[in-house]
C-alpha positions as CSV (number, residue, x, y, z in Angstrom):
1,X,31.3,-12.4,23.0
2,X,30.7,-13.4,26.5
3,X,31.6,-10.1,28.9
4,X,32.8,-12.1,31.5
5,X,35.3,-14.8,30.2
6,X,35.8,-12.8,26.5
7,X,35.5,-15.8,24.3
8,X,33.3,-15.9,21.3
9,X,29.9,-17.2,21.6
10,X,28.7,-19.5,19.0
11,X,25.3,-18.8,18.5
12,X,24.1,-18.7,14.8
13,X,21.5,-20.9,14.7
14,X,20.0,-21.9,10.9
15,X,16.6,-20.1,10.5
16,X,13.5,-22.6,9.2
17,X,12.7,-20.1,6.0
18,X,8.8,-19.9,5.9
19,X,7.5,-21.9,2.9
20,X,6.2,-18.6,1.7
21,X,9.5,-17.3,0.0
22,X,9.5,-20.1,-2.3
23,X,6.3,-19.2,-3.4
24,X,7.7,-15.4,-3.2
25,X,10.8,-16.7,-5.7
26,X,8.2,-17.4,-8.2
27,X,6.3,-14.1,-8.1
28,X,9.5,-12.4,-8.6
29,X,10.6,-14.5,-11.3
30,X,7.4,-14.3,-13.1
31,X,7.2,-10.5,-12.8
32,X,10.5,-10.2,-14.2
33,X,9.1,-12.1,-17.2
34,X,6.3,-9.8,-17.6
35,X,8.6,-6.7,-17.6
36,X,11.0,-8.4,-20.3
37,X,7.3,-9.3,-22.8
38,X,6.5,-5.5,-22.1
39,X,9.9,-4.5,-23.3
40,X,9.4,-6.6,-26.2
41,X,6.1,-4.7,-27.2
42,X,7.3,-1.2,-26.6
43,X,10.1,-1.9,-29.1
44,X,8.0,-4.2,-31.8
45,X,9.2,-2.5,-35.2
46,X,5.6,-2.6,-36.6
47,X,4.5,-1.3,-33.7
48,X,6.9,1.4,-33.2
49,X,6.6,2.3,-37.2
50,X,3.0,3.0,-36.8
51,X,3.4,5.2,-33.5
52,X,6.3,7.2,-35.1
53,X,4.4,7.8,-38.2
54,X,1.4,8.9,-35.6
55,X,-1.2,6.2,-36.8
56,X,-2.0,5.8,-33.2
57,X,-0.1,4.0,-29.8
58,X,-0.1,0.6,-30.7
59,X,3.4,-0.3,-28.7
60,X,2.1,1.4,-26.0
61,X,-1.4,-0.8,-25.8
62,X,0.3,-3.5,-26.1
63,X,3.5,-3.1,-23.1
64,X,1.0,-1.2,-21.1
65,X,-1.2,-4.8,-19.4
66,X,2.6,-6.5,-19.2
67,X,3.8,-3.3,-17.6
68,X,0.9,-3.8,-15.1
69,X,1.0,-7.4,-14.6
70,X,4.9,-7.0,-13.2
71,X,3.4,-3.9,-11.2
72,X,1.0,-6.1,-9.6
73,X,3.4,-9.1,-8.9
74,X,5.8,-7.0,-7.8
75,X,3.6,-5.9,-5.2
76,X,2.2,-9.2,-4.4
77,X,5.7,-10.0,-3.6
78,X,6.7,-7.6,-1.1
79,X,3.1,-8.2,0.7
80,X,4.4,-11.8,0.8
81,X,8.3,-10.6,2.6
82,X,6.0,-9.0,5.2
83,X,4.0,-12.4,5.3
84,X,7.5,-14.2,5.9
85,X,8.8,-11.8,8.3
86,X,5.6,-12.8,10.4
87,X,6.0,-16.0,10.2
88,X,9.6,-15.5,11.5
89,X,8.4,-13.8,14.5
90,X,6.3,-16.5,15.2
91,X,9.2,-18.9,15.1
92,X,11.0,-16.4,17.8
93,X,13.2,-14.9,15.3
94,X,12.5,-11.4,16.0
95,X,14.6,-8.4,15.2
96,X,15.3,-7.3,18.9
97,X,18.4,-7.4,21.3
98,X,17.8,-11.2,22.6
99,X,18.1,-12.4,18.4
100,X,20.7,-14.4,16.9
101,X,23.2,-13.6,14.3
102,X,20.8,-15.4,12.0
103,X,17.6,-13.2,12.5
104,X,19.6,-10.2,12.4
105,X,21.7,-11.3,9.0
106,X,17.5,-12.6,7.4
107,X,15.9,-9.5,8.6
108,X,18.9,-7.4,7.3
109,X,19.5,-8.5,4.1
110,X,15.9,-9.4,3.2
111,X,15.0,-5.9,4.5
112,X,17.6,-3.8,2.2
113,X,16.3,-6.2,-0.7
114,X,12.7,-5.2,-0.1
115,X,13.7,-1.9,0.4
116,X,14.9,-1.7,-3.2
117,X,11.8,-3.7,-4.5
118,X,9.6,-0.5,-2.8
119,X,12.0,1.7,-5.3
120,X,11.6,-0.8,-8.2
121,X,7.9,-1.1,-7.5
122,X,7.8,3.0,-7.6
123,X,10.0,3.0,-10.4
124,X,7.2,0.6,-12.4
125,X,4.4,3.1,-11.4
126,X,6.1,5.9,-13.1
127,X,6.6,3.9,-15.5
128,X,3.1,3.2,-16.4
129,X,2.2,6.8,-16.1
130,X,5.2,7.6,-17.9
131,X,3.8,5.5,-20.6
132,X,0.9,7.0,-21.2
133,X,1.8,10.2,-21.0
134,X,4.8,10.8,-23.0
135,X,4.6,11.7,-26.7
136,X,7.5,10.6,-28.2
137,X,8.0,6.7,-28.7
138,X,11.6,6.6,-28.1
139,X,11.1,8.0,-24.3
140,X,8.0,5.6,-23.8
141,X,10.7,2.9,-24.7
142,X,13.9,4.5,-22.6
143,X,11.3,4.4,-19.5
144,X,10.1,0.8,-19.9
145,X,13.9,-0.2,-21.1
146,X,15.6,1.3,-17.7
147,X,12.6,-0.2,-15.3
148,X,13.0,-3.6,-16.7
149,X,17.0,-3.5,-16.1
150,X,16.4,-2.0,-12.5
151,X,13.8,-4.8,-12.2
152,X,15.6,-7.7,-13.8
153,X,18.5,-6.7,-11.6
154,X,16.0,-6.8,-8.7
155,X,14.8,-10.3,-9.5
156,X,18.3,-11.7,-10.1
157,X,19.4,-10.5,-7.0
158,X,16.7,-12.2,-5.1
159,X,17.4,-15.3,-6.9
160,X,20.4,-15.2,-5.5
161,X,20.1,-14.0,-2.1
162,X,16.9,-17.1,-2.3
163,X,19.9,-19.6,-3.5
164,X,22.2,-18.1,-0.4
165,X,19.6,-18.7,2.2
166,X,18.2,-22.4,1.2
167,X,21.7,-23.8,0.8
168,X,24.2,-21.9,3.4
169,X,22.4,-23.5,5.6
């Protein structure tokens, strides 16, 4: 609003998205994928026959390097948001009082998303240690089972939020 005649300002200008969130999408995407393989192993019936009869942890070697893999990408991605939000700031979209509705809506929404990647990402580290430290099978599989809902959820979300920012435009 301008104070001095009170009519509405138009000034939401698109924002150039840094080439980096594509590359981002992807990470995201393939973490997600790791997570669901992990999940897989954690409940392989062999697997989980042989760890319930106590012939050793063999759905737990198995999960535990996809469990990581999504640890790492997940990290990877949020390292590249703060790469992004750079670049942004570069471009003059900074999160300040002279920014458009624009920077304020990317920086926003992009920052409550990475804000529940920083819980997913803590999430997956508990998982890991959970993982290995838990005796019972069944609550090895309950804590990989609920992080790779919270992190599917995650990913989807970004997808979408990706999808939102490319084409509403």
């Amino acid at each position: 609003m301008d104070p001095r005649t009170l009519r509405q300002i138009g000034d939401w200008h698109p924002v150039l998205l840094p080439p980096i969130l594509f590359l981002n999408t992807a990470v995201i995407v393939l973490s997600s994928l790791c997570m669901e393989f992990a999940r897989e192993h954690i409940f392989h019936e062999i697997d989980v026959l042989e760890e319930w009869l106590g012939l050793g942890q063999p759905a737990f070697r198995r999960s535990r390097p996809w469990l990581l893999a999504a640890l790492g990408l997940g990290l990877l991605f949020i390292g590249g948001q703060v790469i992004a939000w750079k670049q942004l700031t570069a471009q003059g979209f900074a999160f300040d009082r002279w920014s458009t509705p624009a920077s304020y809506f990317f920086y926003v929404i992009t920052g409550l998303h990475a804000a529940h990647l920083v819980v997913g990402v803590l999430a997956l580290m508990f998982c890991v240690a959970a993982v290995g430290h838990l005796k019972r099978v069944e609550s090895r599989q309950i804590a990989v089972d609920a992080s790779a809902w919270f992190w599917h959820t995650m990913g989807l979300a970004w997808v979408v939020l990706f999808a939102v920012l490319v084409f509403g435009q």
